[in-house]
C-alpha positions as CSV (number, residue, x, y, z in Angstrom):
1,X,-5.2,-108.4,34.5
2,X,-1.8,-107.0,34.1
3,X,-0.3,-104.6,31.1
4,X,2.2,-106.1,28.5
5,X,5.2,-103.6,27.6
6,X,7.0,-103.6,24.9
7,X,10.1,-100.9,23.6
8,X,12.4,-101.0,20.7
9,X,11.5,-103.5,18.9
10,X,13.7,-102.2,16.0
11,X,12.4,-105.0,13.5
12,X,13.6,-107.6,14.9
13,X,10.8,-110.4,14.2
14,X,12.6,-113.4,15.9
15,X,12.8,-111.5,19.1
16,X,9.5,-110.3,19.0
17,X,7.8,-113.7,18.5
18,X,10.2,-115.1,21.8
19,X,9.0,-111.9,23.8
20,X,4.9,-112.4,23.1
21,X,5.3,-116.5,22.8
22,X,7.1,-115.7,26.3
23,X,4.3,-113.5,27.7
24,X,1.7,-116.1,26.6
25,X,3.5,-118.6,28.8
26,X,3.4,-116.6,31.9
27,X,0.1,-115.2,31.5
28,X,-2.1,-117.6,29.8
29,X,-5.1,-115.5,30.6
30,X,-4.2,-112.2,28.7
31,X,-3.4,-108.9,29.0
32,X,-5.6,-105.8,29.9
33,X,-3.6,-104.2,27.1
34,X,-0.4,-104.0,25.3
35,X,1.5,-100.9,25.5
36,X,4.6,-100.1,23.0
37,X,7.0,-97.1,23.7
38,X,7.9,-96.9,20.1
39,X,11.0,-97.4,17.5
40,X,8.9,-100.4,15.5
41,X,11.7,-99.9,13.2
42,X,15.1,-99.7,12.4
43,X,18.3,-101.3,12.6
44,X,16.6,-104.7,11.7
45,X,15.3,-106.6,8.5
46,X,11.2,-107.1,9.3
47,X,9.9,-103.4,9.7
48,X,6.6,-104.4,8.3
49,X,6.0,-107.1,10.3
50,X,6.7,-105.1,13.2
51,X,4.2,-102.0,12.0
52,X,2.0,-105.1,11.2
53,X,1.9,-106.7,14.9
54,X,0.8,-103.3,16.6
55,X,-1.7,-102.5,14.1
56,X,-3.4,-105.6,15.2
57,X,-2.4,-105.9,18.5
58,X,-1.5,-103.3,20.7
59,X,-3.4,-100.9,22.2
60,X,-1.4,-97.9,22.2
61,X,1.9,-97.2,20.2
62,X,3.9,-93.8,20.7
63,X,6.5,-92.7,18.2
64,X,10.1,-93.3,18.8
65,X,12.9,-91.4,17.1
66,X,13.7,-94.5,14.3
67,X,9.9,-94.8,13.7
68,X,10.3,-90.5,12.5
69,X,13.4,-90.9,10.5
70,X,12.3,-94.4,8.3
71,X,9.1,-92.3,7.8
72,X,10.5,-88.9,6.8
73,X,9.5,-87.0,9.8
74,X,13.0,-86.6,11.0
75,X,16.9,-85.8,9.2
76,X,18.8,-88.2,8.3
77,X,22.0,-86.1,9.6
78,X,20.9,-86.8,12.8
79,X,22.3,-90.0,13.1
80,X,25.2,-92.3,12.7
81,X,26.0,-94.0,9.5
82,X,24.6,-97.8,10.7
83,X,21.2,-95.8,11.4
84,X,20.7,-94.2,8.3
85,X,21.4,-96.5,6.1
86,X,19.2,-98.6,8.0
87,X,16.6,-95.7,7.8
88,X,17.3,-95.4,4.1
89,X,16.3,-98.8,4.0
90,X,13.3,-99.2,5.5
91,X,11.9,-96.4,3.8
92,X,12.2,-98.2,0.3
93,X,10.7,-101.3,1.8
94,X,7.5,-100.2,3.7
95,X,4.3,-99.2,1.5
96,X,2.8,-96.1,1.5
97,X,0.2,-97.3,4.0
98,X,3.3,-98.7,6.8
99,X,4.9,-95.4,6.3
100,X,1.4,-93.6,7.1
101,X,1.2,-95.4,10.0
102,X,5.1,-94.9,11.6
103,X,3.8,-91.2,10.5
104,X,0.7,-90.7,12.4
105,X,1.8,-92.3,15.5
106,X,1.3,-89.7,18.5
107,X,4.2,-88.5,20.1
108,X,4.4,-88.9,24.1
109,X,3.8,-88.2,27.5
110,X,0.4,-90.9,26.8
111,X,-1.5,-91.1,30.2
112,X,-2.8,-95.0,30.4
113,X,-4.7,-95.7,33.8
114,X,-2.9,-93.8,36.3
115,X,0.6,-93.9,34.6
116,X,2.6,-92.3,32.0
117,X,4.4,-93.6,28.1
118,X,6.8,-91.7,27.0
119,X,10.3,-93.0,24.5
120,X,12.7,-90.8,26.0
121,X,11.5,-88.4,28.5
122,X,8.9,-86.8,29.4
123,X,10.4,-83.3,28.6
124,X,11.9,-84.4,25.3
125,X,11.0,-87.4,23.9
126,X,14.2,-87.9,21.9
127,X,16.2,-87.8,25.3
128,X,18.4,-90.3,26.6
129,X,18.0,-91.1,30.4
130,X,20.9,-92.8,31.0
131,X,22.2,-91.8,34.7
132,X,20.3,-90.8,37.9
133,X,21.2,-87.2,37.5
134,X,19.6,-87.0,34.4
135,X,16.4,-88.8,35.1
136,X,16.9,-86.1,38.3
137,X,16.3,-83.2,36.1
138,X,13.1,-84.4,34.5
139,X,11.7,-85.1,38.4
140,X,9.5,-81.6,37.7
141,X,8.0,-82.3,34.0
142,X,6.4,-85.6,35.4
143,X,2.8,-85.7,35.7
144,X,2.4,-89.0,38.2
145,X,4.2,-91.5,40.1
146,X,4.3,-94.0,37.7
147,X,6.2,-93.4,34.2
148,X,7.1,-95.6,31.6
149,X,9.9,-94.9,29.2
150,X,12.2,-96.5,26.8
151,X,14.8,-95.1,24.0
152,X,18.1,-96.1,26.0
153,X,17.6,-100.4,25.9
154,X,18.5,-100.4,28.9
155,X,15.7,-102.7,31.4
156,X,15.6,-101.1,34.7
157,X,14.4,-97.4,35.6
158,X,15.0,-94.9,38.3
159,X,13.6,-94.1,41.7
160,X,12.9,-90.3,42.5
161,X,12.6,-89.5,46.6
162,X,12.8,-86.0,47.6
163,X,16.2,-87.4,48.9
164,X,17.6,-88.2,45.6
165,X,17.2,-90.4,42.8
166,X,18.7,-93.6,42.1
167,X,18.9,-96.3,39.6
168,X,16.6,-99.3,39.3
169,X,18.5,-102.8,38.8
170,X,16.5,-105.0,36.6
171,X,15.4,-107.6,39.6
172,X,13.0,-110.2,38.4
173,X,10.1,-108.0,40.3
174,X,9.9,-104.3,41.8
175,X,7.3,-103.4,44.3
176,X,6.2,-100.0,43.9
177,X,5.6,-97.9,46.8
178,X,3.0,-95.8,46.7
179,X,4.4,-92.3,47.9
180,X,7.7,-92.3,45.3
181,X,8.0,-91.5,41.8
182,X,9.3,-94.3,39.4
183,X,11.0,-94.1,35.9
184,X,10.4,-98.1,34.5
185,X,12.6,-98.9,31.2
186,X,11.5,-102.4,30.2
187,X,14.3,-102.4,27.8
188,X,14.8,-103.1,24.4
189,X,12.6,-106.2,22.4
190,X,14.9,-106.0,19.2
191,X,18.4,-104.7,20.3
192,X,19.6,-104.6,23.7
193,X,22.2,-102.4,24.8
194,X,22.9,-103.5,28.5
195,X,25.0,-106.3,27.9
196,X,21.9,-109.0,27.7
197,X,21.5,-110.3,24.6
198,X,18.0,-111.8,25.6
199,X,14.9,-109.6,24.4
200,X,14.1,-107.6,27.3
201,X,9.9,-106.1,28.1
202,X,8.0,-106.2,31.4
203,X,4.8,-107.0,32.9
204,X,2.9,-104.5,35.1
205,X,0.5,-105.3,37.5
206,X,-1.5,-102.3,38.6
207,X,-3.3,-103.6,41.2
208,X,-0.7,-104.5,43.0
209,X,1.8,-102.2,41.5
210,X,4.2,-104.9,40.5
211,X,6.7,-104.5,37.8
212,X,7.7,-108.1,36.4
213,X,11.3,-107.7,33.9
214,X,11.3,-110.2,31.8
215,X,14.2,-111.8,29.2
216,X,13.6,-114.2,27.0
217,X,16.5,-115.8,24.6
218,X,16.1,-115.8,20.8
219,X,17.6,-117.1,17.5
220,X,19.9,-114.3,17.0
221,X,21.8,-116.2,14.4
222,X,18.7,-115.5,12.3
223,X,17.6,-111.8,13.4
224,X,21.7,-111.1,12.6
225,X,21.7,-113.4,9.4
226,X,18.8,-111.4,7.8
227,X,20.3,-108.2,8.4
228,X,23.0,-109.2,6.6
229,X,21.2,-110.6,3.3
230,X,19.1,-107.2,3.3
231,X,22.7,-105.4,3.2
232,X,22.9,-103.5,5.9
233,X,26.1,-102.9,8.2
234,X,27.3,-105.7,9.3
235,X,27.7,-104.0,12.5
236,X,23.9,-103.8,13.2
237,X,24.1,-107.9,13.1
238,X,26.9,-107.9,14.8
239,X,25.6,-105.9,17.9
240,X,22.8,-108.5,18.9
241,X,24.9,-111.1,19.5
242,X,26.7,-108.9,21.8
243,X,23.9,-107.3,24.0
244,X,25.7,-103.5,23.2
């Protein structure tokens, strides 16, 4: 049976329902696990019903860099306006016990059967790997072929060969060969940045090392529409419609 992946869900309920009722479709038979590379919250209006869904359902959740700031663990002055109020936010409507939760949530490199979670990277996990160079100069901190990562929503990923590295376009399926090293971003559940609109996770065979990207379309009207009522930045609605 193959592993769900999920990243960034940023509280974004609608999309998460589309993703799993998505998921369900293709693989009636289940999952061997779900996996989440972190940032449950932040940015949209249903934290706790994000925090709610892994408790229950996935196997393994590492901590993103939203998840630390809405619980405390991280400054506020690291981040832009839009984020910290957003941050602000969240933290006044969790309960003790959701704020717990975003709290204890292990950091990564997480080793899961053969391959590696991490948010950002595997040296820092607040980095950005946005380019080939810089997914280059993180070749030596990896600790197998295989590594998962999210933090940029951006679906897609890297290939490392002692020749170079290159991106990964999202194709609908990526064979992985067994001798080369591969950075996988399924992208971003709750707030895309790639120019996709569409909730963006992946599928990952392991026996056949297969990576499956997968979007699915949601009702962004409402995701964006219940930012608003909350009152946060209107740019934080504005943003899923435009996939950036």
């Amino acid at each position: 049976m193959p592993y769900l992946i999920l990243s960034d869900l940023h509280a974004n309920r609608e999309a998460l329902d589309a993703v799993l009722k998505d998921a369900r479709a293709a693989h009636p038979d289940g999952y061997r696990a779900v996996l989440c590379l972190g940032d449950l919250v932040g940015y949209g209006a249903d934290p706790g019903y994000a925090i709610a869904w892994a408790q229950t359902e996935a196997k393994a959740v590492i901590r993103g860099n939203h998840d630390k700031v809405c619980s405390g663990l991280d400054s506020l002055e690291l981040y832009n306006a839009g984020a910290q109020a957003s941050a602000v936010w969240t933290n006044q409507v969790l309960d003790s016990s959701q704020l717990q939760y975003l709290r204890t949530l292990g950091r990564g490199p997480l080793h899961v059967d053969g391959f590696d979670l991490v948010h950002g990277s595997p040296r820092d996990e607040d980095e950005y790997l946005v380019h080939a160079a810089q997914a280059d100069e993180v070749r030596n901190y990896l600790d197998g072929t295989l590594t998962f990562f999210g933090h940029t929503h951006v679906q897609g990923g890297f290939l490392l060969t002692p020749g170079g590295t290159r991106a990964i376009p999202p194709n609908t399926t990526l064979e992985l060969e067994p001798d080369h090293f591969y950075m996988i971003n399924p992208g971003s559940v709750g707030q895309p940045r790639d120019r996709d609109p569409r909730a963006a996770y992946l599928i990952y065979h392991s026996e056949k090392r297969v990576v499956e990207y997968r979007r699915v379309a949601y009702d962004i009207d409402r995701a964006s529409r219940k930012i608003l009522d909350a009152g946060l930045p209107a740019s934080l609605a504005a943003r899923l419609h435009e996939g950036r």
